[in-house]
N, C-alpha and C positions, 0 to 999 in steps of 0.2 A: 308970307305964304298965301297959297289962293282961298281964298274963303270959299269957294265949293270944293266937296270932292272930284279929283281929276282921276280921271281914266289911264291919261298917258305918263304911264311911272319913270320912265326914260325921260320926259322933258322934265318931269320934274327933279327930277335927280340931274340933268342934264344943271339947271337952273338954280339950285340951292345945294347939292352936296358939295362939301369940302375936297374941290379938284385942281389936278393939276389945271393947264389949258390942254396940254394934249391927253389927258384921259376925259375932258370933257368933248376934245373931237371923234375920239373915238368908242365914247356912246353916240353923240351925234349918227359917226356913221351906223351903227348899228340899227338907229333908230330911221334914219332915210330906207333901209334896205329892209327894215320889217315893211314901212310901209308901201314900197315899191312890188313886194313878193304878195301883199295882205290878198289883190285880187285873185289871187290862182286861189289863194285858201277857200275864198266863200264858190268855189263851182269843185271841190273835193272831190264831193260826191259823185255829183255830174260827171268829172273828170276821168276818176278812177272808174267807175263805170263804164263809161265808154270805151274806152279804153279795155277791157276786160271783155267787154260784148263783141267786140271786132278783132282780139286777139286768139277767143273761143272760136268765131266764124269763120276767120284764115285759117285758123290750125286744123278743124275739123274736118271743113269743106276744102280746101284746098295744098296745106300744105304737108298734110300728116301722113307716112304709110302705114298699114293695116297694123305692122307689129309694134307701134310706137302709139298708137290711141291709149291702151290705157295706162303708161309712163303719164302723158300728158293728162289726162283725167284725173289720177294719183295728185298731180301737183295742183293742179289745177282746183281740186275740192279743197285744201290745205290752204288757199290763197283765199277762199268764196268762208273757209268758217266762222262763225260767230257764237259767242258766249251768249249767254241772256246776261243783259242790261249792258252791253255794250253795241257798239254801232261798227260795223266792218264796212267801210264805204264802196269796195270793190263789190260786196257781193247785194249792198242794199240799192247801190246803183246800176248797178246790170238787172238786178231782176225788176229794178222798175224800168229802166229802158225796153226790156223786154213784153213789159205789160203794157206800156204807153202803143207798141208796137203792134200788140196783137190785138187791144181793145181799138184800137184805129184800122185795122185791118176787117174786123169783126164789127165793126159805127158801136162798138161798146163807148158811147159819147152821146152829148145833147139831150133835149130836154125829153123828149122820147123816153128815152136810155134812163136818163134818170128820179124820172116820174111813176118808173115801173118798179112794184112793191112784190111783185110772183119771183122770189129768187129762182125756182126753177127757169121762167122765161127767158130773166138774166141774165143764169148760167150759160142760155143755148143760146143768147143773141148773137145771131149772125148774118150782117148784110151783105158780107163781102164785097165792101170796099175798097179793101185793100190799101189804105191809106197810110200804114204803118210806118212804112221805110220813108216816106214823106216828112211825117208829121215827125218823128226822133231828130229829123235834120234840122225844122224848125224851133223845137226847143233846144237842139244843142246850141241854136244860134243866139236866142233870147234870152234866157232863164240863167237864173242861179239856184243852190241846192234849196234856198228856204223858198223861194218860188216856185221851183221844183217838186221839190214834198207837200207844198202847200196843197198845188192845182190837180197833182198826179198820184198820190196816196189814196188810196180807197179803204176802206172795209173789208172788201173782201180779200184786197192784199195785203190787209193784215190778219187777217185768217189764215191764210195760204201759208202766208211766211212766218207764222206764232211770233207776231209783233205785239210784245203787249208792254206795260210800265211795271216795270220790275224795281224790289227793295231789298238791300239788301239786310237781312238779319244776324244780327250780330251773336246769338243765341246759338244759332244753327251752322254762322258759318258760309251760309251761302246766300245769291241772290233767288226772292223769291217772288211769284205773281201778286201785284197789289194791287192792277186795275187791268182790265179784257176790254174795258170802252174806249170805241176807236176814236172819239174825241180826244180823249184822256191820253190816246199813244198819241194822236198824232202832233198835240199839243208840248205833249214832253219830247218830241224829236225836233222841234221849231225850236223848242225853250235850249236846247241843247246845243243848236245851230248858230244860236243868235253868238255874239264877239268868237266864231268861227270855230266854235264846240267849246271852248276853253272858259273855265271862271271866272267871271266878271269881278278884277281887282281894282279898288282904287285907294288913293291917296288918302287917308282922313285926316292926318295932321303929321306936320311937322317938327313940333313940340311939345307932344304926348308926355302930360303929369309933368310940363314945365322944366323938363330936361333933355329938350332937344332928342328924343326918342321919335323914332319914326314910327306912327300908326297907321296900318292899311287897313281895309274895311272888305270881305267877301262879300258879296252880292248872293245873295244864293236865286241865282237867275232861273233852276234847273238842272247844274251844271255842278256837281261834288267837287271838294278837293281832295286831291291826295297829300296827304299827311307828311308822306315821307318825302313827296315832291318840295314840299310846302317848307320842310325845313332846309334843304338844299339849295332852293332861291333865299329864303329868309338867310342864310351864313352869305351867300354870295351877296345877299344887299347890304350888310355890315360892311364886306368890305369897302360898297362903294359909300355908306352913310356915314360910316365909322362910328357910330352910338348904337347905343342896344335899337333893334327893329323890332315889331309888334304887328299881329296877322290876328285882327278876328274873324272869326269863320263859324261852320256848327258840325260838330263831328257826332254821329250819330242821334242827330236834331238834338241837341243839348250845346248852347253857347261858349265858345272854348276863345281863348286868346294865347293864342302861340307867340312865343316869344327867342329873341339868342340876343346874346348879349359880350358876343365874342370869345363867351368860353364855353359855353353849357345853353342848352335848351330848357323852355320850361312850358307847359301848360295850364292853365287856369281857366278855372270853372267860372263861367260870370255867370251862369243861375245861381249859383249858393254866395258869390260875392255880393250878388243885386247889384251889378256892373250892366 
């Protein structure tokens, strides 16, 4: 086995589970086709956004008649909604497309621009540039969503849009404000982006407690796991491991090791094992 932990659970499995030759071609293929698909994932954002900015601007401006506006608005808001502590790429991408749009149209940019402390003056900067519809074309050309959010996220739009880092309580039941600092959000939407929003899983061994047990390792990069996902891949990797599989992770920040073992699920506390 690889003496580091690996990332790619598919070559690993490709590489050491008990296969035939054609269920090892076809992880293979599966594994060629995530990675051929992986580039659209990292410009999501971007995509969907775009996408949603110019399908709003056709329908409004040109394709819509009077008695059909608010049918499409109806659907339209349904499409743009977001929970707190979740990310809706159609509606966080469009309203930044739209703000990249207007603060370039308004020289809301440069060092000017950003050297100014009077949020009033801020609010009312306006050079009339005009450079909006320009400058959207240029980042649609360059950028992807973590370059995206990095250079194009402001403070103020996250004021605008109640972007903040949300937790959720398990007490209560729901998700609730645990940080307002736009560092703090914009840091946890990076952290969230990074392996293309999804959990950072790797490989930790192969012969976990010396019986050929597979143990994965959760990164907690930013990025939660769902639980109930977590056991659904966990039964799907038995079949391909055929030995009991093993997921640690931290479910309500307390260290948990999820386990199946082909017939039953289990969980276990490794703070009170001192595991």
């Amino acid at each position: 086995f690889p003496e580091e932990p690996t990332k790619d659970v598919l070559e690993f499995l490709i590489e050491y589970a008990p296969l035939d030759t054609w269920q090892r071609d076809v992880l293979s293929i599966v594994r060629e086709e995530a990675y051929y698909f992986a580039p659209q994932a990292l410009t999501k954002i971007m995509n969907e956004g775009w996408a949603t900015y110019w399908h709003a601007k056709i329908m409004t401006e040109k394709a819509l008649k009077e008695g059909e506006v608010v049918d499409f608005a109806d659907h339209h808001s349904a499409t743009l909604g977001m929970r707190p502590g979740a990310i809706n790429p159609y509606k966080l991408g469009v309203e930044l497309w739209r703000s990249i749009e207007e603060r370039w149209n308004k020289g809301q940019f440069g060092r000017e621009y950003d050297e100014c402390d009077d949020l009033a003056v801020r609010r009312n900067w306006n050079r009339k540039l005009m450079q909006g519809r320009e400058k959207i074309f240029e980042v649609r050309r360059i950028y992807n969503d973590i370059t995206f959010i990095d250079d194009f996220l402001t403070k103020e739009f996250c004021i605008q849009h109640k972007l903040f880092v949300y937790k959720f309580n398990g007490q209560t039941n729901h998700y609730e404000i645990a940080d307002r600092d736009f560092e703090a959000v914009k840091r946890s939407l990076l952290f969230r982006l990074t392996n293309m929003g999804h959990p950072v899983i790797v490989i930790q061994d192969g012969n976990f407690r010396n019986r050929a047990e597979l143990l994965m390792r959760h990164r907690h990069e930013g990025v939660d796991l769902e639980v109930s996902e977590a056991r659904d891949t966990l039964q799907n990797l038995y079949r391909v491991w055929q030995r009991p599989v093993n997921l640690e992770t931290s479910v309500e920040d307390q260290p948990r090791l999820l386990s199946y073992d082909g017939d039953k699920f289990k969980e276990e506390d490794l703070s009170s094992s001192g595991a």
